[in-house]
C-alpha positions as CSV (number, residue, x, y, z in Angstrom):
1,X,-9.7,1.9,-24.4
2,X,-7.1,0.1,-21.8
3,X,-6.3,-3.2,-22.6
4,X,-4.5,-6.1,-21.4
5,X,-1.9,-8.2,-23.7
6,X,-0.6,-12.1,-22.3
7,X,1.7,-14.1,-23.8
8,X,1.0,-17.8,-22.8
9,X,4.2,-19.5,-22.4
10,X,5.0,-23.1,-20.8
11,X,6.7,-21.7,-17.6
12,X,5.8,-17.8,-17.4
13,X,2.6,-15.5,-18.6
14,X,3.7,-12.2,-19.7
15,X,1.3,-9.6,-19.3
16,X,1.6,-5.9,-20.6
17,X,-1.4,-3.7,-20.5
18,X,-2.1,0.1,-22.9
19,X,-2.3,3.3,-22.0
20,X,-6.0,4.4,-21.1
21,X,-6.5,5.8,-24.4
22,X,-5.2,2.6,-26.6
23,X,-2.3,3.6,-27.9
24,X,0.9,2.7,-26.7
25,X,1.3,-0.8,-24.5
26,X,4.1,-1.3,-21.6
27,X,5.0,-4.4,-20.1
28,X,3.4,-4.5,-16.9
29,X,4.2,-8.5,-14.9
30,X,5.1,-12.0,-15.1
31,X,2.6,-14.3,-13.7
32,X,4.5,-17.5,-12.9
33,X,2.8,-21.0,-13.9
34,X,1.9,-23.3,-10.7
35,X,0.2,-26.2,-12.4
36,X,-2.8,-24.7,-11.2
37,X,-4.3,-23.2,-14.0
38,X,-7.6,-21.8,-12.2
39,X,-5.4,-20.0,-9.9
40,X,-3.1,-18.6,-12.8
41,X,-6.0,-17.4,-14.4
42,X,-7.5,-15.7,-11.3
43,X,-4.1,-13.2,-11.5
44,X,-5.1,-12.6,-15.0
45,X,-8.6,-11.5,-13.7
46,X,-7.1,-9.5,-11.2
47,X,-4.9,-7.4,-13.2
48,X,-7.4,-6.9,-15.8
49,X,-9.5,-6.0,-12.7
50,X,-6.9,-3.4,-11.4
51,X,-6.2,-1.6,-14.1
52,X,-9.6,-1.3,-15.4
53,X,-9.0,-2.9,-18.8
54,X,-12.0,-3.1,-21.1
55,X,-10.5,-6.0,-23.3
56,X,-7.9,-8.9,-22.7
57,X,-5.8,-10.2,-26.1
58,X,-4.3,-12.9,-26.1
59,X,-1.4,-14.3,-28.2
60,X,-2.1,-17.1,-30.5
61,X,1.5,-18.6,-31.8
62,X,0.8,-19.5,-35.3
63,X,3.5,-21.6,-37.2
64,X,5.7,-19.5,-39.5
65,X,3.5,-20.4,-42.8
66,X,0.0,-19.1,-40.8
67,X,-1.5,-22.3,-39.9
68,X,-2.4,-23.8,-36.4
69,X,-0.4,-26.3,-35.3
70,X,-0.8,-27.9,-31.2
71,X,0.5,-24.7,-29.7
72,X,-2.1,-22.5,-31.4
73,X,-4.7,-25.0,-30.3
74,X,-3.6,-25.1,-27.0
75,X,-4.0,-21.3,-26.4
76,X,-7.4,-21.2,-27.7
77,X,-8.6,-23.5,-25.1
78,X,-6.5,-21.4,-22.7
79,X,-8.1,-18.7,-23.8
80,X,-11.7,-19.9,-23.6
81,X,-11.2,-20.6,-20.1
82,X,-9.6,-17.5,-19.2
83,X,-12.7,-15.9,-20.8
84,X,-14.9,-17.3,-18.5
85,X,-13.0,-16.0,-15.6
86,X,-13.0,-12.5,-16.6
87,X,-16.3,-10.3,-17.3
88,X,-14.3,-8.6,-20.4
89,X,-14.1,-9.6,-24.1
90,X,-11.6,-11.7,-25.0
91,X,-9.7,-11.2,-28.3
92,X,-6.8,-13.7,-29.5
93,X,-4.1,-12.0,-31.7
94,X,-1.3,-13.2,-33.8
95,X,2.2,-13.3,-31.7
96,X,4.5,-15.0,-34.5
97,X,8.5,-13.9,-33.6
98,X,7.2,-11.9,-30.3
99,X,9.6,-13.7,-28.0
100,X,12.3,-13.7,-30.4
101,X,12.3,-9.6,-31.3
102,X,11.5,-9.3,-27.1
103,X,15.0,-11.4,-26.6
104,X,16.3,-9.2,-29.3
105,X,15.9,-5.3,-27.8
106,X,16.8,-6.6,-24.7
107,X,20.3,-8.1,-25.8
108,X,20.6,-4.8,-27.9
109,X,19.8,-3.4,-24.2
110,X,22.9,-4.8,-22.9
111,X,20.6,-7.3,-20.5
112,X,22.1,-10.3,-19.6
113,X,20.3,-13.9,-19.8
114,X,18.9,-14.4,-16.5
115,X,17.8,-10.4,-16.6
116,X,16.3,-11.4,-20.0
117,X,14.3,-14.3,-18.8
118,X,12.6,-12.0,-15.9
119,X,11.3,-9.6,-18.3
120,X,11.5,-11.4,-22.0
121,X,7.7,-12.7,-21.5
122,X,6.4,-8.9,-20.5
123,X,7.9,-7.6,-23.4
124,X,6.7,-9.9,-25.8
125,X,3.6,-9.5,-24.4
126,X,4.0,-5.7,-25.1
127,X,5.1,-6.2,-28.6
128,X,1.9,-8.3,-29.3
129,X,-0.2,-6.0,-27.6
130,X,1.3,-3.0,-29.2
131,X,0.7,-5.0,-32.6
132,X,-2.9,-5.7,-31.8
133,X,-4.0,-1.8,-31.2
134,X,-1.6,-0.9,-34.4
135,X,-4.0,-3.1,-36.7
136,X,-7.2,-2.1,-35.3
């Protein structure tokens, strides 16, 4: 089953998507936020579209302790409009620490910061992703 992994972040959506049989997620693009959510979620579509995903997941940042503070609540309404944009189900996982091991293999990578900040939201997505198919 291919799937699609976003990471909902203030400035940049990363987006990684799994192989065709489930297994093993890749970072796959950076959609950019405009302001214009509709639009930003009409990429989404797209890609999911493309690669002929049959599931989107979705990273819900829970605080530290497992509770669901304004960020968390703010990704679920993301996430229930990005649902009815896109004609598959839509699945929210936890993404606690994603960005921060992303930022980490990509320093241990030798990546500098601005080559880190094109890529640290795909990776993260791929982490949660890759997370998600691990506990199913």
């Amino acid at each position: 089953m291919r799937a699609v992994g976003i990471d909902l972040g203030e400035k940049r959506i990363g987006v990684a998507i799994s192989d065709s049989s489930g297994n093993l997620a890749t970072p796959y693009d950076v959609v950019f936020r405009t302001g214009n959510r509709d639009q930003e979620h009409q990429q989404i579509r797209a890609i999911v579209e493309e690669v002929e995903a049959e599931i989107l997941v979705i990273g819900l940042p829970l605080s530290l302790d497992g509770s669901e503070g304004q960020a968390a609540q703010g990704a679920r309404e993301e996430a229930k409009a990005i649902a009815q944009a896109i004609s598959v189900p839509v699945e929210m996982h936890d993404e606690r620490l994603t960005t921060v091991e992303a930022e980490r293999l990509l320093r241990e990578q030798g990546l500098k910061g601005p080559e880190r900040r094109k890529v640290v939201d795909k990776v993260a997505a791929a982490i949660l992703l890759q997370a998600w198919m691990e506990g199913r």
